[in-house]
C-alpha positions in Angstrom: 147.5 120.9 102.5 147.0 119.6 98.6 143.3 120.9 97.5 143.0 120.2 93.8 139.6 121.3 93.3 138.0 121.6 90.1 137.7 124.5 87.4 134.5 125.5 88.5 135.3 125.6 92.2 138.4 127.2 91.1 136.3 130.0 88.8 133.9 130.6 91.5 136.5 131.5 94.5 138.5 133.9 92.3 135.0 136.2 90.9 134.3 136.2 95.1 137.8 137.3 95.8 137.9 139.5 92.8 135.1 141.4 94.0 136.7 142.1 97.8 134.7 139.1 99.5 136.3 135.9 101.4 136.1 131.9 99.9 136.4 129.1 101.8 136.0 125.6 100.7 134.3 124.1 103.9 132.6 120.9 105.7 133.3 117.5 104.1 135.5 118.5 101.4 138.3 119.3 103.7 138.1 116.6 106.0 138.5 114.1 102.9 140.7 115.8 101.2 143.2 116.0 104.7 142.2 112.2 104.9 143.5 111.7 101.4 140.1 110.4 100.5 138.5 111.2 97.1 136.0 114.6 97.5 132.3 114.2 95.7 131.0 117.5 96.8 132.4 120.8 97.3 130.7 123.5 99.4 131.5 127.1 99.8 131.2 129.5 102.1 131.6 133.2 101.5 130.6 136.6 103.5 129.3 137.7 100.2 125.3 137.9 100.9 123.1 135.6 98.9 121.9 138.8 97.0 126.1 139.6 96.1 126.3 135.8 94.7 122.8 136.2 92.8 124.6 139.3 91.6 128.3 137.7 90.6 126.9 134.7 89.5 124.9 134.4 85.9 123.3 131.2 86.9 121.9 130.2 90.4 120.0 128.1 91.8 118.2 129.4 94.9 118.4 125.8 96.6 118.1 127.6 100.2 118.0 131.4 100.1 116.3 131.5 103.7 119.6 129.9 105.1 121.9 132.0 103.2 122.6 128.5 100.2 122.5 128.7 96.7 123.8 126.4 94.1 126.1 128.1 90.7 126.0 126.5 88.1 129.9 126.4 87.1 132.4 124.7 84.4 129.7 121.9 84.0 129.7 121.0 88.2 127.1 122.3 90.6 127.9 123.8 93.2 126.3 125.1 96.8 128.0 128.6 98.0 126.7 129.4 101.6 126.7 132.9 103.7 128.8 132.9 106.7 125.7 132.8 109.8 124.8 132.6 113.0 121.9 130.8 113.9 118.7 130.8 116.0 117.0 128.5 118.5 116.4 124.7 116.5 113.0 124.5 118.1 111.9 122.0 115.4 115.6 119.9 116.7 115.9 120.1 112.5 116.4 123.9 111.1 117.0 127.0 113.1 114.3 129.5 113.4 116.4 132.1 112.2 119.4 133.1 110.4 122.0 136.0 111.0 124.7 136.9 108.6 128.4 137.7 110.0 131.4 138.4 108.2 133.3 136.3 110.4 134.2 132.5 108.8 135.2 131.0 112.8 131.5 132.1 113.7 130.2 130.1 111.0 132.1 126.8 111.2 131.0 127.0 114.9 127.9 126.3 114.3 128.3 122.7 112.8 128.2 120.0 114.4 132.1 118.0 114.7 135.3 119.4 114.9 136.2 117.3 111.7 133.5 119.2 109.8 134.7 122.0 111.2 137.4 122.8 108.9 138.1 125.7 106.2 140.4 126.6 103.0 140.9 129.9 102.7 141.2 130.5 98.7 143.0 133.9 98.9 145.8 132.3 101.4 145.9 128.7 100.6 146.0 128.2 104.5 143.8 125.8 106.3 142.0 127.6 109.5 141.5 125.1 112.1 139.6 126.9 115.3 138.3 123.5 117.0 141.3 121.2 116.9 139.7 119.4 113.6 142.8 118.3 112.3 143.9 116.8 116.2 141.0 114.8 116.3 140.9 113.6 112.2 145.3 112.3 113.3 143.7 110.7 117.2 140.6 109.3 114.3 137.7 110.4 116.8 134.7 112.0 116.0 134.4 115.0 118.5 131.1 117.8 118.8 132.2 121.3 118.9 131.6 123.2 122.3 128.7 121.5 124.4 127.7 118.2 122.8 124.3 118.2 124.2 123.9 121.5 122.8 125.1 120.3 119.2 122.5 117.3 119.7 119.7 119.0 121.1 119.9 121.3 117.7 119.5 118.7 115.3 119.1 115.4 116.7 119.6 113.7 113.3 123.6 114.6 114.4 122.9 111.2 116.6 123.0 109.3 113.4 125.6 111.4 111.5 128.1 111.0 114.1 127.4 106.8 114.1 127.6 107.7 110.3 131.0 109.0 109.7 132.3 106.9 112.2 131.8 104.0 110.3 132.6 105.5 107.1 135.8 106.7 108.3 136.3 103.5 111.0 136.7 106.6 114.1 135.9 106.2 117.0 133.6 108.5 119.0 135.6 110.3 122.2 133.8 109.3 125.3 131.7 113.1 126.1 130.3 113.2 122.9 129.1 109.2 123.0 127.3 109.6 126.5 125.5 112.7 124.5 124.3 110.4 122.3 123.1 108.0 124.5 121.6 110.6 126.4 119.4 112.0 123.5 118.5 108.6 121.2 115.2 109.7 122.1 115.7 112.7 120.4 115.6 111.3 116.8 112.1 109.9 117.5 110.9 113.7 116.5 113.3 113.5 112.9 111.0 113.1 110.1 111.6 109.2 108.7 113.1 110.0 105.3 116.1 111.8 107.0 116.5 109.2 109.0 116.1 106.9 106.5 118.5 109.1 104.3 121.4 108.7 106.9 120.6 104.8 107.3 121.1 104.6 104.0 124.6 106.0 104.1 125.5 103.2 107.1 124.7 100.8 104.8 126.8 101.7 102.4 130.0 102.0 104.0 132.7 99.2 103.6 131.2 97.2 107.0 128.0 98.5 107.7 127.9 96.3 111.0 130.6 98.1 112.8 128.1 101.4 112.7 124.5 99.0 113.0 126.2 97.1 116.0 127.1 101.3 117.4 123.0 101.8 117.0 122.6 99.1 119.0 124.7 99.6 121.4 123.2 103.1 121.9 119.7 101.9 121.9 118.6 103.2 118.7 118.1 99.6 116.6 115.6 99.3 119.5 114.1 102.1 118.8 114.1 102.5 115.6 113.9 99.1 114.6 112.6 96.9 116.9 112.0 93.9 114.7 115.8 93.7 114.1 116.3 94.2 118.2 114.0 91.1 118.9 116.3 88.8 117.1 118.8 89.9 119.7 119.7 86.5 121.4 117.8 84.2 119.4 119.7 81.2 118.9 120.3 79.5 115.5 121.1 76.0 114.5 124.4 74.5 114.8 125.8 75.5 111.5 125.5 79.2 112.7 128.3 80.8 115.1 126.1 83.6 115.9 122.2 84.3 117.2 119.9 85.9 114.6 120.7 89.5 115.1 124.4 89.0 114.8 124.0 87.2 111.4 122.0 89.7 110.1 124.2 92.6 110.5 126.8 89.7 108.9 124.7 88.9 106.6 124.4 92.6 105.5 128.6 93.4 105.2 128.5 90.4 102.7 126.1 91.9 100.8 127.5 94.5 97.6 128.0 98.4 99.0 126.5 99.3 95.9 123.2 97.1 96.2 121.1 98.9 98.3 118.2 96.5 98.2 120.3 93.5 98.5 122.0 95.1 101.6 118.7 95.4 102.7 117.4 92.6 102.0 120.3 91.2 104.0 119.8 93.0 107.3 116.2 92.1 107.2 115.9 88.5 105.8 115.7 86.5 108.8 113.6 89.2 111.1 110.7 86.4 110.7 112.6 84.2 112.9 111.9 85.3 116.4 107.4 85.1 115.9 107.9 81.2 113.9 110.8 79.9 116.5 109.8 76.8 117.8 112.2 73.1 118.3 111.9 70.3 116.3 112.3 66.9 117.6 115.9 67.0 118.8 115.3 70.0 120.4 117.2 72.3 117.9 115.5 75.5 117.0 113.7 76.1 113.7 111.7 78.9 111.8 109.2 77.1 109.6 108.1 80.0 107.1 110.0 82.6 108.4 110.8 84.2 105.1 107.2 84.8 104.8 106.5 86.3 107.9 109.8 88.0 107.5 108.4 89.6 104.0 105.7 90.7 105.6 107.5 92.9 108.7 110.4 93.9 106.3 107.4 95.5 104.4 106.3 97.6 107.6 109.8 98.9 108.2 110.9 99.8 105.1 106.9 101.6 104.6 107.9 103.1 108.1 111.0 104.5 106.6 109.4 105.9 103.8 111.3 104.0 100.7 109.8 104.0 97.9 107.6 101.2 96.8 110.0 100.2 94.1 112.7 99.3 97.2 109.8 98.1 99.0 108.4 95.4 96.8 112.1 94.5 95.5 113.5 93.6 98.9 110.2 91.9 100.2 110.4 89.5 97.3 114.4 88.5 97.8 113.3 88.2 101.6 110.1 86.1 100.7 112.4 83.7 98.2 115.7 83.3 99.9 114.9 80.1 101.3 115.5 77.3 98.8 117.4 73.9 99.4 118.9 73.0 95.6 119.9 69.4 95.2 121.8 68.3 91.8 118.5 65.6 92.1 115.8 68.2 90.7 114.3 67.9 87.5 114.5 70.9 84.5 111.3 71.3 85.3 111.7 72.2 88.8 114.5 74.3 88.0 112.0 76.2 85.3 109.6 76.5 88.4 112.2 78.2 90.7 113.0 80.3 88.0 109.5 81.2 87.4 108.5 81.6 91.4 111.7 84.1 91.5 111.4 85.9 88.6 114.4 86.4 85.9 115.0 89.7 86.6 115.6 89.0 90.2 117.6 85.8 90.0 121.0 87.6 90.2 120.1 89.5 93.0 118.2 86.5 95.3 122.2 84.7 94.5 123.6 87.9 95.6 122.0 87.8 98.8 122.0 83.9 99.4 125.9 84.7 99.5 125.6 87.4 101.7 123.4 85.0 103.8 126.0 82.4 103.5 128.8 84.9 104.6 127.1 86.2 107.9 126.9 82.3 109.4 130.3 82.7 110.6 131.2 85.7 109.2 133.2 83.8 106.1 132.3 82.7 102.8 131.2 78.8 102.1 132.1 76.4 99.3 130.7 79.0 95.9 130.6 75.7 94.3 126.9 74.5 94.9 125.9 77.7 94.0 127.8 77.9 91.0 126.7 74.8 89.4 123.2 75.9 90.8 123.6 79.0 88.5 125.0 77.6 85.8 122.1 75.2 84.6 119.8 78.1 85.4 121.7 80.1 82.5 121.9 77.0 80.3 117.9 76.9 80.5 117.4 80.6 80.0 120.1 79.7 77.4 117.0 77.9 75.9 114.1 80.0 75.6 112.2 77.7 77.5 108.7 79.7 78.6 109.2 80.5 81.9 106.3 83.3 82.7 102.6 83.5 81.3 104.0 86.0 78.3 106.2 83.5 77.0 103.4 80.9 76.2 102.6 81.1 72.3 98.6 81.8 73.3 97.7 84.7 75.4 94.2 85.3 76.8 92.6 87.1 73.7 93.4 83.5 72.2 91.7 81.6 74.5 88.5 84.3 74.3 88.2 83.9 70.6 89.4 80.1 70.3 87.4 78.5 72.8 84.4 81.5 73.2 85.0 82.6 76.5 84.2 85.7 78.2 86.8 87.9 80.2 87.4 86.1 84.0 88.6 83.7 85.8 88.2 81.0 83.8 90.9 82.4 81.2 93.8 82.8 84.5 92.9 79.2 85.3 93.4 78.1 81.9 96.7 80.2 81.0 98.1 78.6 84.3 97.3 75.2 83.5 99.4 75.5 80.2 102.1 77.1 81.7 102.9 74.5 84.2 102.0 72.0 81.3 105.2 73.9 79.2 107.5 74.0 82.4 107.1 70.5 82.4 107.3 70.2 78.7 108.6 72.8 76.9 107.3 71.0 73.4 104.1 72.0 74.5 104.9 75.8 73.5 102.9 75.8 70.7 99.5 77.7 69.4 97.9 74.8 68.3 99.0 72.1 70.8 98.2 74.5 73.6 95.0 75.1 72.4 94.1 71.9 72.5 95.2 71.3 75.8 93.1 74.5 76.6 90.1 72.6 75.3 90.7 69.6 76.4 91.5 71.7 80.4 88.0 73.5 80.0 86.1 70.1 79.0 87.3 67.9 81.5 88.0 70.5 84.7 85.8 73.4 84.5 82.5 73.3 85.0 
């Protein structure tokens, strides 16, 4: 086994050894590194109390000092060191009431949750101890529990998720026992607080094909329960150009999204949940969603609230959902082009394309002629290329002009008339200046305000 870790993992396993106590590098770390994968975090665990590695350690971070984890601060890394344990009754299904220390590592990786995670290097030996048949199960690519899998489940039911997690991150299957367990306590995860469930829905989305692991959810009942917006478009058929029903194109839609976009991934999952409450037929009987992006908006806004994101994500992927419906033609006019531009926002344009792919993508799970879109993009930038005004700040008159110019008082009025001139300047872009706008300000108030 080939563990290159780095200096400060390196530092911190010889001052343990040094000082007559064990190091093992443990949990994820191993599992990648047997994988050949690349390793973001390395964790420790030692029999060295948290009081010895306070002691050995000039600079610690007590991160979890309850359940025997600190973090050293080491050859510029960080680094979480925990105390071989035992642990008590998960009463909460999230912690353990209590914590017992033992000097024996095999007690300690017991406790986790697969056999895969399950895994230790011992430092002073340079041996990997195995006592669960990790290393079988990473070779058969199946994600097993250790010991009773209702047991593991019933301790910490966000372990559901997790195992649906790796999974898909590693494309494993999950070994038949351990996958009724799951189904058998889904229900379970409706007593996990929403931002750790929202923390491990996060990671499905970001692995290479997040609907191998959504379409897992689903198949176990938890899209339904967690997500019942996303379970109602389950069946719902689509026009002709589409090869699957709504939900299908969704979870599509979302594996043509970027991994490293989280809103847009979102956004992508959730942009046609609006479909199922507007579905009606037009006149040749083919279904149709008038306004479903709006309506969609609106419920993406409740789940992702639900799920505790923050209201930067929140407000982001509402907006791409609430503007990814637009038909271009080569037929429209500058100005209509400035007017998409301003309905969407600059600094959303490349993301709303982002996702219009993605949407594209998920019709039949392959990607359409980029060429409309392109060309579509392309005299966007040519007009932002300009510096046309395209929002209310880019106008050459701002509402203190209009207060002083033409002696009104702060209020409506003022909106009315900065909106008037900026549809004038989309229209004209000439128009952009102080004087002219002014008296087209006038001239507005005179002839359309009381």
């Amino acid at each position: 086994m080939k563990i290159r870790p780095p200096d400060g993992v390196k530092k911190i396993s010889r001052r343990l050894i040094a000082h007559d106590f064990q190091a093992f590098l443990v949990g994820g770390a191993v599992r990648d590194a047997l994988l050949g994968r690349e390793v973001k975090d390395y964790d420790l665990a030692t029999d060295a109390s948290p009081a010895d590695v306070l002691r050995l350690f000039p600079r610690v971070i007590p991160t979890g000092l309850k359940h025997g984890t600190v973090t050293i601060l080491e050859g510029g890394g960080q680094y979480e060191v925990t105390t071989f344990r035992l642990e008590g009754e998960y009463q909460d299904r999230r912690r353990p009431e209590s914590v017992t220390w033992t000097s024996d590592i095999v007690e300690d990786l017991g406790r986790r949750d697969f056999t895969i995670n399950a895994m230790a290097y011992d430092f002073s030996t340079n041996e990997l101890l195995d006592p669960f048949g990790g290393k079988a199960d990473l070779d058969r690519k199946i994600i097993r529990a250790i010991g009773d899998a209702e047991e593991r489940l019933r301790e910490d039911a966000l372990r559901i998720l997790r195992a649906v997690r790796i999974a898909s991150q590693l494309e494993f299957s999950i070994e038949p026992a351990t996958y009724k367990a799951l189904e058998a306590n889904a229900g379970l995860l409706t007593r996990i607080s929403s931002e750790r469930v929202r923390d491990e829905f996060n990671k499905i989305l970001e692995t290479g094909e997040p609907s191998s692991g959504l379409a897992v959810l689903g198949r176990l009942g938890l899209i339904a329960l967690l997500l019942p917006e996303l379970e109602a478009c389950r069946g719902v058929a689509q026009p002709a150009l589409h090869c699957f029903d709504v939900f299908t194109h969704s979870l599509y839609s979302c594996d043509g999204a970027p991994a490293d976009n989280r809103e847009v991934r979102l956004a992508a999952l959730f942009h046609d949940i609006g479909k199922p409450p507007t579905r009606s037929a037009n006149q040749r009987d083919e279904p149709c969603f008038y306004s479903h992006e709006k309506t969609g908006a609106l419920m993406a806004r409740d789940i992702l609230t639900r799920l505790r994101y923050p209201g930067r994500v929140v407000d982001k992927v509402t907006h791409l959902i609430r503007c990814h419906m637009w038909m271009y033609e080569e037929t429209w006019t500058d100005a209509a082009v400035r007017r998409f531009v301003r309905r969407v926002g600059r600094e959303h344009l490349h993301d709303l394309f982002l996702l219009r792919r993605a949407d594209q993508y998920g019709m039949c799970r392959r990607p359409i002629d980029p060429l409309p879109l392109i060309e579509f993009e392309r005299r966007i930038d040519a007009l932002l290329a300009a510096a046309h005004a395209l929002s209310l700040k880019d106008l050459a008159v701002n509402g203190d002009d209009l207060m002083r110019e033409l002696r009104l008082s702060e209020g409506e009025a003022v909106g009315v008339i900065l909106d008037f001139l900026l549809e004038s300047v989309l229209d004209d872009p000439a128009l952009n200046e102080r004087e002219r706008l002014l008296t087209l300000a006038r001239r507005f108030r005179e002839e359309r305000l009381p």
